[in-house]
C-alpha positions as CSV (number, residue, x, y, z in Angstrom):
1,X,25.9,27.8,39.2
2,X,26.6,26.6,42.4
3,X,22.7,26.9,43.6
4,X,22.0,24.9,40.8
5,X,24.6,21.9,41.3
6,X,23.4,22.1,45.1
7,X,19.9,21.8,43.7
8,X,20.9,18.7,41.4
9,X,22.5,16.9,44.3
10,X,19.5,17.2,46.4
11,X,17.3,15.5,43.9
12,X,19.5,13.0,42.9
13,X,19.5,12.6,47.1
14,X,15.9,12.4,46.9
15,X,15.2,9.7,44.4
16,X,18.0,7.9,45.6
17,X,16.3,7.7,48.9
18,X,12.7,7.1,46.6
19,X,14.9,4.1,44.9
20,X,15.1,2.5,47.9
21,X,12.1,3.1,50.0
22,X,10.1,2.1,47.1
23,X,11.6,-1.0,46.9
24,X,12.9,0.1,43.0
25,X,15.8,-2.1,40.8
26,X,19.0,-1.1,42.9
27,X,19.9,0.0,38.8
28,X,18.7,3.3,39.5
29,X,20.7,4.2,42.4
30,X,23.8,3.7,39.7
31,X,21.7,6.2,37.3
32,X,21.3,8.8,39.3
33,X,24.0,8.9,40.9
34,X,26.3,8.5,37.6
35,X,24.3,10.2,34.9
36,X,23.1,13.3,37.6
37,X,20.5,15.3,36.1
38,X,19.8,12.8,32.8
39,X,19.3,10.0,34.9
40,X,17.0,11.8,36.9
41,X,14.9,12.5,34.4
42,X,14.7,9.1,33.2
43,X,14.1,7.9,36.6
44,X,10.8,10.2,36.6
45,X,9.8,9.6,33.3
46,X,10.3,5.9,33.6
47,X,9.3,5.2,37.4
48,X,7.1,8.3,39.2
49,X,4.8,9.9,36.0
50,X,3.3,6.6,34.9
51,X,2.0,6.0,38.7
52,X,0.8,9.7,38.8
53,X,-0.9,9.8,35.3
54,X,-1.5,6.1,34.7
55,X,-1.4,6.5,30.9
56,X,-1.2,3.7,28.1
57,X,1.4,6.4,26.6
58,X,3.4,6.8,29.8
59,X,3.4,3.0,30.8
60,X,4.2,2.5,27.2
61,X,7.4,5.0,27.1
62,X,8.3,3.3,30.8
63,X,8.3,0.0,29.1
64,X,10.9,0.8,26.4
65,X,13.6,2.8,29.0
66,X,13.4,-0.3,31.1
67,X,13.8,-2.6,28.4
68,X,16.7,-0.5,27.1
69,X,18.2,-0.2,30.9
70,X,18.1,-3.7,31.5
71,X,17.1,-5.8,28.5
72,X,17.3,-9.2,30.5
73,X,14.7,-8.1,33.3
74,X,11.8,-10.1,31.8
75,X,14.1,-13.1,31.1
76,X,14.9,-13.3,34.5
77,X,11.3,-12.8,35.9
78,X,10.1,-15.4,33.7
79,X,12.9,-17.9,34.8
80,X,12.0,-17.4,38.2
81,X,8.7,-18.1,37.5
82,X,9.4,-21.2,35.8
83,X,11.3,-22.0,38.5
84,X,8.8,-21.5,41.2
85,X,5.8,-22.5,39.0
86,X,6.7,-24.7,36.7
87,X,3.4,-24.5,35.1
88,X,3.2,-24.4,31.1
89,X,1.6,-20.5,30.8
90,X,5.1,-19.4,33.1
91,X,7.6,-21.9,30.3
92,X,6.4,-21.0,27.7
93,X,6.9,-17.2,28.8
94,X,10.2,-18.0,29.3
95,X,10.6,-20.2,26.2
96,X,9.7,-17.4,23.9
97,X,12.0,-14.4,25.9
98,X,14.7,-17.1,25.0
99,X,13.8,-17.0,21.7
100,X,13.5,-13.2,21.5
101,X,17.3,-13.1,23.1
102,X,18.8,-15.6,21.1
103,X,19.2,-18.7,22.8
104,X,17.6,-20.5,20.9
105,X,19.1,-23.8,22.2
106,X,17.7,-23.1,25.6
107,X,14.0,-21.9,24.1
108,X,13.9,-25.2,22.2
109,X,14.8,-27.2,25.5
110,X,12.0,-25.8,27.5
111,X,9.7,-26.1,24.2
112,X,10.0,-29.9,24.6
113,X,10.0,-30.3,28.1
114,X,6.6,-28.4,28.2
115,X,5.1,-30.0,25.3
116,X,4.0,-33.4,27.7
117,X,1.0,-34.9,29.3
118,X,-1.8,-32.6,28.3
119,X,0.1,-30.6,26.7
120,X,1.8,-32.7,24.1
121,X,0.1,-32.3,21.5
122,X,-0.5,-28.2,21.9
123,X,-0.4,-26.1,18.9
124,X,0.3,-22.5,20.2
125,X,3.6,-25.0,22.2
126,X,4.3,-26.6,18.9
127,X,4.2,-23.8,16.9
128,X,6.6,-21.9,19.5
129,X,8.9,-24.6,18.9
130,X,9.0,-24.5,15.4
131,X,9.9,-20.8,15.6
132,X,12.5,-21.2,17.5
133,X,13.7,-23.9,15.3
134,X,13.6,-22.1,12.3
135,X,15.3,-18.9,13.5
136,X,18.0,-21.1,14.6
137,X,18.6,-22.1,11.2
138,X,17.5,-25.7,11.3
139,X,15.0,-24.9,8.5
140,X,13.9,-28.9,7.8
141,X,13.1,-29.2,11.9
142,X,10.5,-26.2,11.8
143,X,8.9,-27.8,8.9
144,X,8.6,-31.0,10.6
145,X,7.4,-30.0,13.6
146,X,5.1,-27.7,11.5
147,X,3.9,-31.3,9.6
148,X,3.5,-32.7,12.9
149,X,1.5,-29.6,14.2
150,X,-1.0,-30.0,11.3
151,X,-1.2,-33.5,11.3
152,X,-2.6,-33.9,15.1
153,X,-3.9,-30.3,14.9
154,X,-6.0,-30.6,11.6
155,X,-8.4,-27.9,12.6
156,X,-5.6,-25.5,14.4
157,X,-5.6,-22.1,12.1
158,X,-2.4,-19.9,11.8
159,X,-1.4,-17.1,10.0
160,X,1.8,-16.8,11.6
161,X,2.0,-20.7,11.5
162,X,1.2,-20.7,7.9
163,X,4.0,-18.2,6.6
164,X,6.6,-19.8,8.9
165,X,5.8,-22.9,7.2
166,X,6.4,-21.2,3.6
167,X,9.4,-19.4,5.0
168,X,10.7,-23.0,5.9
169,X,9.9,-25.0,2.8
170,X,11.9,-21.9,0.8
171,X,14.9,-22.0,3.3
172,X,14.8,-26.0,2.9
173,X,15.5,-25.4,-0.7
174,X,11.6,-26.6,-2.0
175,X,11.1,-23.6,-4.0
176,X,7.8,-24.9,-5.7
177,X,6.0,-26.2,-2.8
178,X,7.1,-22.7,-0.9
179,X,5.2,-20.7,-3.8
180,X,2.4,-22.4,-4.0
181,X,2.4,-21.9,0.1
182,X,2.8,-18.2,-0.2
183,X,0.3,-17.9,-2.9
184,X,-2.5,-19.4,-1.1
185,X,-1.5,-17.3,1.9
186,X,-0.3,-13.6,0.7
187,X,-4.2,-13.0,-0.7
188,X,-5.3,-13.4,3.4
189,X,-2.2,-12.9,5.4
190,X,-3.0,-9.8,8.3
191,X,0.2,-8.0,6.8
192,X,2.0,-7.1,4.0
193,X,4.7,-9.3,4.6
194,X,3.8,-12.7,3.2
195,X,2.9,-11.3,-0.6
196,X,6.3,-8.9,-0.3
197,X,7.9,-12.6,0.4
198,X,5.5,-14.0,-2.6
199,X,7.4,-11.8,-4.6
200,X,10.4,-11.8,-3.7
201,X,10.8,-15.6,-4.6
202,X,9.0,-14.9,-7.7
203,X,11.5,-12.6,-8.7
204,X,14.7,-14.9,-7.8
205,X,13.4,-17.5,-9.9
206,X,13.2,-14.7,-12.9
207,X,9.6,-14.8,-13.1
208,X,9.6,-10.4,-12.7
209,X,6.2,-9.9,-14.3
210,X,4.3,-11.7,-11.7
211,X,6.5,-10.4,-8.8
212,X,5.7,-6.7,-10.0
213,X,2.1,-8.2,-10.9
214,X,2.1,-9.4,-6.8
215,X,3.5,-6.3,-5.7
216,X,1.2,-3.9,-7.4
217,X,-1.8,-5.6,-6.2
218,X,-0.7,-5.1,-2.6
219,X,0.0,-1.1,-2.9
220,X,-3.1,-1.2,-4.5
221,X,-4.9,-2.5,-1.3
222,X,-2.6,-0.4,0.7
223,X,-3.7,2.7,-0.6
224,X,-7.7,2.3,0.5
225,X,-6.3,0.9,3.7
226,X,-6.3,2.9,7.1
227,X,-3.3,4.5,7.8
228,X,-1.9,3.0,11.0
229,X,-1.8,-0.1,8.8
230,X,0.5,1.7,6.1
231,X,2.4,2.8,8.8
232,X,2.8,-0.6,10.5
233,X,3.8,-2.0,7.3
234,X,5.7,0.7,6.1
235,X,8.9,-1.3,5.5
236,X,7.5,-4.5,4.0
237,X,5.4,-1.6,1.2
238,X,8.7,-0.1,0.6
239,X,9.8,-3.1,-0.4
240,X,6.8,-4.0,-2.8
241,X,7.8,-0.4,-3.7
242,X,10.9,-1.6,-5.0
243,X,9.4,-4.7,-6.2
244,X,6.5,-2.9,-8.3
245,X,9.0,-0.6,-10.1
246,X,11.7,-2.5,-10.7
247,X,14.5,-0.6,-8.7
């Protein structure tokens, strides 16, 4: 036992020392030293095998410990960039990490302060802002900015854009005008989630025949579809699941 917790220390010694020569997030030195032989582990898996092996499914696995070690590391390396930068690729980086932590405030802010000069006018920048907007809960500003998006970008094409603009008219309260939106769309949509959403609202408003009708005609396309698709959609065809059978 005591080779062994000998052993341990010299590795945790080791990457400690690897931590900082490297040049590594200061983090680790707390892991290893703190969670001995599991945060050694981690600090393999996460920072020495994907430079050794170079593998989508290393890099991939490395991506998610960091994330879960320290969620705000790309929020902070996209504020510095927008800091040093300033350019619209690094803010809207940054506007969207806001987003995807919540502060949504903040996202919106840099959402309008981008969208100027050339730039007004941008789709991919309104759209952003209209996300953001909407998962805030200000339902009636998405769909405006959405209107405006259209209106100046009458040729602009989104599938995303296009449900979020559905989503919004049904969160506004505009029930008929967010069905015929989801009908038009659910047929096309790269997903199972806008007919699922089709018929969900059918269903609300009592009409169950078409909602099962909707949802049986997407299980039906599911079932000749490849299977990494019924995998990635595996939640939303539970739900037409549901929907289909009545439960």
């Amino acid at each position: 036992m005591s080779g062994f917790l000998f052993l341990s220390i010299v590795i945790q010694a080791g990457l400690i020392i690897h931590v900082i020569k490297t040049g590594r997030n200061t983090i680790w030195i707390w892991v290893l030293a703190l969670l001995s032989l599991p945060g050694a582990v981690a600090y393999i898996v996460v920072e020495i095998l994907p430079e050794l092996f170079r593998s989508r499914t290393a890099q991939r696995t490395a991506r998610g410990l960091k994330k879960a070690m320290d969620p705000q590391a790309d929020l902070r390396r996209y504020e510095d960039e927008t800091r040093v930068t300033g350019n619209v690729a690094s803010r809207q980086r940054y506007a969207e990490e806001l987003s995807r932590h919540g502060r949504y405030d903040e996202a919106i802010t840099q959402y309008r302060e981008t969208l100027t000069g050339l730039y007004e006018h941008d789709p991919n920048l309104m759209l952003g802002l209209a996300r953001a907007q909407f998962s805030k809960g200000e339902a009636a500003a998405a769909r405006a900015t959405l209107d405006e998006l259209i209106r100046l970008n009458p040729d602009f094409r989104s599938a995303e854009g296009h449900l979020l603009y559905a989503r919004a008219l049904e969160a506004e309260g505009n029930i008929h005008k967010a069905l015929e939106e989801y009908q038009v769309l659910a047929p096309s949509y790269p997903g199972a989630e806008a007919a699922v959403r089709y018929a969900q609202l059918l269903q609300s408003q009592g009409r169950r025949e078409e909602a099962r009708k909707v949802a049986r005609e997407l299980l039906e396309q599911a079932r000749i579809a490849p299977a990494h698709y019924r995998r990635a959609q595996k939640s939303w065809l539970d739900s037409a699941e549901r929907l289909a059978t009545g439960s």
